[in-house]
N, C-alpha and C positions, 0 to 999 in steps of 0.2 A: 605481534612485533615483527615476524618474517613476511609481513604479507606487506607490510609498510618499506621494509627493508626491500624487500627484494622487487616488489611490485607498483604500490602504488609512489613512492616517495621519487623513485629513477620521474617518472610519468612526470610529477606535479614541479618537481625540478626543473626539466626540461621545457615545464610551463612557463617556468616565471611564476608559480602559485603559490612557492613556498614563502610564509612570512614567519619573521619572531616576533612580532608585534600585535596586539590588539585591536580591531578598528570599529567603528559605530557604524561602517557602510554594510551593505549585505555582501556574507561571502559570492563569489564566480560560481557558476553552475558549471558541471562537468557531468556528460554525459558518457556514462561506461557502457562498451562494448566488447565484451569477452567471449572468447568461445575455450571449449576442451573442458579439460579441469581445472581451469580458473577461473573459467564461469560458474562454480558451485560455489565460487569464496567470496565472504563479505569485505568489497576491498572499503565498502566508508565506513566498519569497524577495524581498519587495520590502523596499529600504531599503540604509542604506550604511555603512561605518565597522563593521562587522562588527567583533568583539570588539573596539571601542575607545568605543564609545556604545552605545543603545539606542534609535537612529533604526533600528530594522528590525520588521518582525513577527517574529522568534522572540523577539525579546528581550522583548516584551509579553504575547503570546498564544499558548497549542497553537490549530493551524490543523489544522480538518478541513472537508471541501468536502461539500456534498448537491447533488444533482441537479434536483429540485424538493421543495415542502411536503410534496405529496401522498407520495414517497419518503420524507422525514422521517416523517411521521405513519405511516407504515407499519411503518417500522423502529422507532419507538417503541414503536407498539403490538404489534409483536409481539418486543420486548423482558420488557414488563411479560406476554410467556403464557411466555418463558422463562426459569425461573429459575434464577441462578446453579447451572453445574455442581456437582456435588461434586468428577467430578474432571476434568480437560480431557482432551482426547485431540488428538491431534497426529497428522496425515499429510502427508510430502512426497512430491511429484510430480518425480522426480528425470529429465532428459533429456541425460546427459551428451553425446550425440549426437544429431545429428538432421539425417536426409538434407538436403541443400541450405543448410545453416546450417551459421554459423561452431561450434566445439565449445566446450563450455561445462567447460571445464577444471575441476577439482576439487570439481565442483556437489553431488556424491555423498558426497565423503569429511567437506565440510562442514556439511551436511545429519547425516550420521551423527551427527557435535559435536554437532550442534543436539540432535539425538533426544536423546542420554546424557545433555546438560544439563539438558534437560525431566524425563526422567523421573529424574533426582535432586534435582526439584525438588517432584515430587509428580504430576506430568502422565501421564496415562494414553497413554503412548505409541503408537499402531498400528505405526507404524514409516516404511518410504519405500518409495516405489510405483517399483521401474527400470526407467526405459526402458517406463511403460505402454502399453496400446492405447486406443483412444477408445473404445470401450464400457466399461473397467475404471474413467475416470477418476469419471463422473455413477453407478457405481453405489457407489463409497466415497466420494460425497459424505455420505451418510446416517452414515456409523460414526466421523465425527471432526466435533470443535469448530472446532478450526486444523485450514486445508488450506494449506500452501507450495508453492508452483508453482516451480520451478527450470528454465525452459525457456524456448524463445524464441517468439515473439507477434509479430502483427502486423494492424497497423488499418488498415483499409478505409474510407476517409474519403467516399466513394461509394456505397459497400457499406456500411454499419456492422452490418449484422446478419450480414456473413459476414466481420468482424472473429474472427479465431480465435488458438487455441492450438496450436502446434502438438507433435505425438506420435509415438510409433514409427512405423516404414517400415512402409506397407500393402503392401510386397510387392510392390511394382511399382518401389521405389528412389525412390518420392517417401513424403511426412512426408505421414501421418493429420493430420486439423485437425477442431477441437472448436469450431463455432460459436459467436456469438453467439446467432442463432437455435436452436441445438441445444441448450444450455444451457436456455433457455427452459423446455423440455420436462422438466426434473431437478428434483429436491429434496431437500433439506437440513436434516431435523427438527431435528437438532443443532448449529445453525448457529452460531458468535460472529463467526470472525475468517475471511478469508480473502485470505494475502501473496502477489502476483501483480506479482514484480519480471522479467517480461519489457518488452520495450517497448512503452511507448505504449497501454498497457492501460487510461489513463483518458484519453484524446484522442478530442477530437472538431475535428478540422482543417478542415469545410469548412464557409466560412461559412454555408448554407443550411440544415444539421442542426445547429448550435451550442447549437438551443435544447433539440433531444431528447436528450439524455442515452443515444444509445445505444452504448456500446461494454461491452469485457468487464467492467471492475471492476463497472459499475451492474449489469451481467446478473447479476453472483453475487452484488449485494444486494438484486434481485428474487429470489434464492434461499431470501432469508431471513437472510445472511447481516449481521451488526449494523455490522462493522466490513469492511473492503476495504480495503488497500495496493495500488495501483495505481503509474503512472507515465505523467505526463504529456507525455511524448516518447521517443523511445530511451533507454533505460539504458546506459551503460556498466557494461560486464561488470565489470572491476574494483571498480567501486566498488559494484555491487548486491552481489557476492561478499560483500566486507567490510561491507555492510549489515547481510546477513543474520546476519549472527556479533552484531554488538553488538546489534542490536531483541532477538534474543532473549535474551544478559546481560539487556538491560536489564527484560525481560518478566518474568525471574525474581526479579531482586532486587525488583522493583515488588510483585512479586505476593508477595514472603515480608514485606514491610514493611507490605501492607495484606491483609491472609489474611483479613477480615471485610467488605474491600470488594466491589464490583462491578467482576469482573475484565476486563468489556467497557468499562470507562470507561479502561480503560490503558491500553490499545492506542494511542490516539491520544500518549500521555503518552512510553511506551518507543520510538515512532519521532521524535518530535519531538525528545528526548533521543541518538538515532542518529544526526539527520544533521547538530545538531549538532556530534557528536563526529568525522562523516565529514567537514563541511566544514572541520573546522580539521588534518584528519587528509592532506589530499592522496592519499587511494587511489584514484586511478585511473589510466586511459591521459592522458588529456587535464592533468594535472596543470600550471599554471602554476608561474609564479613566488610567486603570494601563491595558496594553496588554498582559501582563502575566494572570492576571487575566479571560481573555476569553476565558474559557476552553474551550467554545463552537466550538470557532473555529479554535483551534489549534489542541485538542487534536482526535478528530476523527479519523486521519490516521494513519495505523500500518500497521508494517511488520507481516507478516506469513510465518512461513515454517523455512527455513535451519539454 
């Protein structure tokens, strides 16, 4: 409620974006750029009265976050050298396990739904990557459009370049991890989307690095990559699970009702339309009494980039 008040509400005013009204068009995109400690706050969960007004950001705007101009202008321009797939191609990074980490229950079976959905949608499917190694993960960055991480992460607010992902046992009983820094070094000719519902994959926690932009989601849009899902704090498992089922319903029917558009402008469109449908849905551990109300576990994941 203060973050609407005091933040985003002045903003969308000044826009011309405020409405009381309903509409059947798609909301305006609005691209947030923050730095300090108001880049730690979710401004497209600020606001109140969730489905009973339209004092909030989702009810006005799709909310996607950039890092700096200089990252905008990059990712634009090397939009305009890539042009729309003919056909997408899809890879998930499936970790139903992983030494020292909680297990990631059905991350596989759900992933597979995903694949079939896609490729009855028209998507040139690769398939899911199990249980990878850290060299297998930067060398299939190149052979898919959409890359889904299904695995657990974590951010180094000290460290932020050794902010990592973590991978199969190296054989000693501890999890392989895929830097920040190591990422660097990869690339991704065929880059659009890249959904990265581990936690805290777009956090930058300590006041002194606030303004750098370093953690994972931004590393895989110095990859090239146009679009990022990230999460700005721990995800809860549950409800990232049941994320990943509706963003890609809704990628599909998106993508069969505009077949002439620019399929990198939806991304932002079919998540903002997921968590939506997550925050009225109560899927998670942490579920209250009103499911709107757990911002905990709803609001975490955002779009970055295009």
């Amino acid at each position: 409620g203060w973050l609407w008040d005091s933040a985003v509400r002045p903003v969308l005013d000044e826009m011309n974006l405020l409405s009381n009204e309903e509409t059947s068009e798609r909301l305006p995109r609005v691209r947030w750029l923050t730095s300090g400690l108001l880049g730690m706050t979710p401004l497209h969960a600020a606001g109140r009265d969730w489905g009973q007004s339209r004092e909030n950001t989702a009810s006005c705007v799709i909310s996607s976050y950039i890092s700096t101009f200089k990252a905008l202008g990059y990712i634009l321009e090397n939009s305009k050298l890539l042009p729309r797939p003919t056909q997408e191609s899809f890879l998930a990074i499936a970790m139903a396990t992983t030494p020292g980490q909680a297990s990631l229950d059905g991350i596989v079976g759900r992933l597979r739904s995903v694949e079939t959905s896609l490729t009855l949608a028209g998507f040139n499917s690769i398939g899911v990557l199990d249980t990878p190694s850290k060299s297998n993960v930067p060398q299939s960055l190149n052979s898919c459009s959409i890359v889904h991480f299904g695995c657990h992460a974590e951010s180094k607010p000290n460290d932020p370049s050794n902010s990592c992902l973590y991978l199969r046992d190296d054989g000693t009983g501890k999890a392989e991890t895929l830097t920040v820094r190591e990422l660097g070094t990869a690339s991704a000719c065929n880059a659009q989307l890249a959904s990265i519902l581990a936690c805290s994959t777009a956090d930058t926690a300590v006041d002194q690095l606030s303004d750098e932009g370093i953690n994972i989601a931004n590393a895989f849009q110095l990859l090239g990559f146009s679009n990022v899902i990230g999460t700005m704090w721990e995800a809860d498992a549950d409800a990232a699970d049941r994320l990943v089922e509706i963003f890609y319903q809704n990628l599909v029917r998106m993508t069969r009702e505009d077949s002439e558009g620019d399929s990198r402008s939806l991304y932002a469109y079919a998540l903002h339309d997921a968590v939506n449908q997550l925050r009225f849905s109560g899927q998670s551990r942490r579920e209250r009494k009103q499911a709107t109300d757990n911002v905990i576990a709803w609001a975490p994941f955002i779009d970055l980039g295009y």
